[in-house]
N, C-alpha and C positions, 0 to 999 in steps of 0.2 A: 427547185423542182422536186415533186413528189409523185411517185407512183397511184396510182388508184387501180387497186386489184381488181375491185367490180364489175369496171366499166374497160380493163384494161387501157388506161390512157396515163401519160404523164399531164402533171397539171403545174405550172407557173403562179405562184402569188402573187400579189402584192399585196400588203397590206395596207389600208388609209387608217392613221391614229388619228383620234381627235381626244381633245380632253371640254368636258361643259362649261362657261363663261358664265351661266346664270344656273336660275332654278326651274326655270323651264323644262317639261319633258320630249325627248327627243319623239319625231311626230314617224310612226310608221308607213312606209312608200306600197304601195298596189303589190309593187316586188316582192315582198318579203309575208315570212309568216310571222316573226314574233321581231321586237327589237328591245336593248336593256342597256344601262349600263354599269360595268363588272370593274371593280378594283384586281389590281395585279394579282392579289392571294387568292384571285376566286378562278383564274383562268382557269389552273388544273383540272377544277371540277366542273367544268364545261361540257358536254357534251359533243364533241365537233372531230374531222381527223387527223393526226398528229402533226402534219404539216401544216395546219392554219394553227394551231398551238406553239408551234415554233416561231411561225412568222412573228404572231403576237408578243412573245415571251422578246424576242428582241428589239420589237419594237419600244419597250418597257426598256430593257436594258439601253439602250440609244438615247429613248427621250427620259429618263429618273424618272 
C-alpha cells in the first residue's frame, strides 16, 4: 500500500510480471496510452510513482 497525495487516497498494487516468449511486439489495449518493454536497469528511469517502482523492482528480485 501507498499513499497518493493528489488524490488523497491509499492505493494496493499488484503487480502482473510477464517476460516475452517470441519476437513478437506486445499489442496495445483501448486501455492504455503507451506500452514497452524495459530491462530491470531501465526501471529507475521510468517515469511512474514510487510505489509501482517497488512493486516492480521485487518483482525482478523474486523472478531473477
Amino acid at each position: 500500500m501507498y499513499y497518493i497525495h493528489q488524490v488523497e487516497r491509499h492505493v494496493f498494487i499488484v503487480t502482473y510480471g510477464c517476460r516475452p516468449v517470441s519476437d513478437v511486439d506486445p499489442v496495445l489495449s483501448h486501455e492504455h496510452k503507451a506500452i514497452g518493454l524495459f530491462a530491470q536497469s531501465e526501471v529507475d528511469g521510468l517515469t511512474m510513482p514510487d510505489g509501482y517502482r517497488r512493486s516492480i523492482r521485487t518483482w525482478f528480485e523474486r523472478t531473477g
